[in-house]
C-alpha positions in Angstrom: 14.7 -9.3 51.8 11.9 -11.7 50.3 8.5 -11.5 49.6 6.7 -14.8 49.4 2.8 -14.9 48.5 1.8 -18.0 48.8 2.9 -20.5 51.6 2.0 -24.0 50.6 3.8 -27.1 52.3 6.5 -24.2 52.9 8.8 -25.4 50.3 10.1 -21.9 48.9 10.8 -20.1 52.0 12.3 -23.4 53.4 14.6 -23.3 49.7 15.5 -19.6 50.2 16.7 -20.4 54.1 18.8 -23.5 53.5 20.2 -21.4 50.5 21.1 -18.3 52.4 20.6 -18.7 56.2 20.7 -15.1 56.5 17.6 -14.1 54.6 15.1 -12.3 55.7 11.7 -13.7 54.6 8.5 -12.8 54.8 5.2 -14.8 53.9 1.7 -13.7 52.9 -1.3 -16.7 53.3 -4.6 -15.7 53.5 -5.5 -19.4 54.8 -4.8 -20.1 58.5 -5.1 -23.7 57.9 -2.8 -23.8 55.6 0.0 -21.6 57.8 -1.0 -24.6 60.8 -0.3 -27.0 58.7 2.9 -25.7 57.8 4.2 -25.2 61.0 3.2 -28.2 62.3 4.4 -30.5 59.7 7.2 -28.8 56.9 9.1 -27.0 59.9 8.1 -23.4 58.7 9.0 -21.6 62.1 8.8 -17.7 62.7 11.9 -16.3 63.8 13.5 -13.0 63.7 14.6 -13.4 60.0 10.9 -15.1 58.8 7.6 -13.7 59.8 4.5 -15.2 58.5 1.3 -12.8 57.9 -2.3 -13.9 57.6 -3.2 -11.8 55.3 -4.8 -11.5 51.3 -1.8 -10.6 49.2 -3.3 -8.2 46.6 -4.2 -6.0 49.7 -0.2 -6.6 51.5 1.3 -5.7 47.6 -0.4 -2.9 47.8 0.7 -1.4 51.7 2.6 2.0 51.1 5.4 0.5 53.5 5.7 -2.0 51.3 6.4 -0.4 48.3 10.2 -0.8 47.1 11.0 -2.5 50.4 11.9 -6.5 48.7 14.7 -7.3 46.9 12.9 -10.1 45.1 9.0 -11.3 45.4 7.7 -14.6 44.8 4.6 -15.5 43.9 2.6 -18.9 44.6 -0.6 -18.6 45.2 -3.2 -21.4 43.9 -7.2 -22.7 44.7 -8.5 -25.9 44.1 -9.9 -24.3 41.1 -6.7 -23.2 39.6 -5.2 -19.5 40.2 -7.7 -17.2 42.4 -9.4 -14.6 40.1 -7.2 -12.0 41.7 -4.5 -13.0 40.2 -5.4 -12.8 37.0 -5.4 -8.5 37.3 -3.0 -6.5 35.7 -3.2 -4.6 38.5 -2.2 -6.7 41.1 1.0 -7.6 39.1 1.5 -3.6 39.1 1.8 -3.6 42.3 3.5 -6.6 43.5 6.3 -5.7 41.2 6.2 -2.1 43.3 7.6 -3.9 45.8 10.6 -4.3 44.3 14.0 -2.5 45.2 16.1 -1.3 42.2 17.4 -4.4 40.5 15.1 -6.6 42.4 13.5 -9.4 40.6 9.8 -10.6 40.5 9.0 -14.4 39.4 5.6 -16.4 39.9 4.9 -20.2 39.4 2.2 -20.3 36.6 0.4 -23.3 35.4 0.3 -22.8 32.0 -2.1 -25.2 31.1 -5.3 -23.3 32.9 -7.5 -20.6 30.4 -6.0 -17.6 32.3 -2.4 -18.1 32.1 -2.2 -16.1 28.3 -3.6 -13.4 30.1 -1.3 -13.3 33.2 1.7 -13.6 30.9 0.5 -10.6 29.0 0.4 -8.9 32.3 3.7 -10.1 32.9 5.1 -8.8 29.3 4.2 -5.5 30.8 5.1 -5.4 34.0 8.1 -7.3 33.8 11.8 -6.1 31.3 12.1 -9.2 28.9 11.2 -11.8 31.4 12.8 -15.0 31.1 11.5 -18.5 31.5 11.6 -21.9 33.0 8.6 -24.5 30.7 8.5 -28.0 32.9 8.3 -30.2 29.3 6.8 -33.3 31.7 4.5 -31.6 33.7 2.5 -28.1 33.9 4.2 -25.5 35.8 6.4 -22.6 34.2 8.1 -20.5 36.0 8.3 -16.6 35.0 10.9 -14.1 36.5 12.5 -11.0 35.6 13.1 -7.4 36.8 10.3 -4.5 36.5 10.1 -2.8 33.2 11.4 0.6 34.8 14.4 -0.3 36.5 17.0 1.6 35.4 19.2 -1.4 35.9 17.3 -3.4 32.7 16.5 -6.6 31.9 18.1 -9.8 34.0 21.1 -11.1 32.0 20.7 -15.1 31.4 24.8 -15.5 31.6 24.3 -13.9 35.7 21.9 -15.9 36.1 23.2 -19.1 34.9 26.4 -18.0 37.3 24.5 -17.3 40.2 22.8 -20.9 39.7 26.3 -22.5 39.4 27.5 -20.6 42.6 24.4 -22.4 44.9 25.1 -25.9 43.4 28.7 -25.4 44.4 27.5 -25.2 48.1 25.7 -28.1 48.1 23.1 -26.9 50.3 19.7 -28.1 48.4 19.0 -31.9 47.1 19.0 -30.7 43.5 21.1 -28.7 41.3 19.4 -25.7 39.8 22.4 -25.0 36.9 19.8 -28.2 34.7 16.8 -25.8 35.6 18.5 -22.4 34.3 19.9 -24.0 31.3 16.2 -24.5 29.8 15.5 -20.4 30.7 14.7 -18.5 27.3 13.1 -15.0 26.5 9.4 -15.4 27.4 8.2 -13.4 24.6 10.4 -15.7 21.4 8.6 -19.0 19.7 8.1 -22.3 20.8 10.5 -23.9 19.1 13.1 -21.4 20.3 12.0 -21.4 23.8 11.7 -25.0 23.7 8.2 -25.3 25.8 5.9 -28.3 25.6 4.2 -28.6 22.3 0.7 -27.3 22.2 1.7 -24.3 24.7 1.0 -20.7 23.4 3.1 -18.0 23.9 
């Protein structure tokens, strides 16, 4: 079961279904426009297995029958001005990461070029048990993912994760082969140089 914040052109939760046709996915946009527009033209289509709420997702994370209910949560959420103010809360990262089961996993899509994304990885150094990630050297997204600081299960393994990655490319199922994308993942918290992020990006 997924959590998606964020809905876009519908590209992750159409990623997630042509990965695993069984998934049960579930959406948070505050925008309605945004979930027409999705509908209409990127073939996001309710179902039993993908529900779409119109809703503000710092007030869904934080629903008590929400809380240890996904086995991963996504987050994707952007303004014309960059990443909503809302986001940029320790506190909402608290509880999104509630949501997780044991060994569930948490990652968000951060532009790291905009002022607030030191302070949101901070958040994320806190919330999250050695996150990994994913620096886009030619353009500005990184992502971030990892598994909440208190699960007993620990910190995601890169070696699983790199295998789990090789076991979706072998299906052939998406236009792309993530193994190239998980070969680039490194400890969010170690240098630069080691991580191997754009030059002039902090850590």
């Amino acid at each position: 079961r997924v959590l998606v914040l964020g809905l876009g052109i519908g590209a992750i939760p159409n990623t997630l279904r042509a990965i695993r046709p069984e998934m049960v996915i579930d959406i948070v946009e505050i925008d309605a426009a945004v979930i027409e527009g999705a509908m209409k033209y990127a073939n996001v289509v309710q179902d039993d297995r993908m529900h779409v709420y119109e809703a503000d997702a710092a007030q869904f994370v934080r629903r008590p029958d929400r809380q240890s209910y996904y086995d991963v949560v996504i987050l994707d959420c952007f303004d014309p001005e960059g990443i909503p103010a809302v986001f940029h809360a320790k506190e909402f990262y608290e509880n999104a990461v509630a949501c997780l089961r044991p060994q569930g996993v948490f990652s968000t899509n951060l532009i790291w070029t905009l002022k607030e994304a030191p302070e949101i990885k901070d958040h994320l150094r806190e919330c999250l048990a050695a996150p990994l990630s994913i620096y886009n050297s030619s353009e500005s997204n990184c992502a971030i993912f990892g598994r909440a600081v208190a699960d007993p299960a620990g910190p995601l393994v890169l070696d699983d994760v790199m295998h789990a990655a090789q076991a979706v490319d072998a299906e052939n199922v998406l236009p792309y082969f993530l193994e190239p994308q998980v070969k680039r993942a490194a400890p969010l918290f170690v240098s630069k140089t080691a991580r191997r992020v754009p030059s002039g990006v902090e850590a």
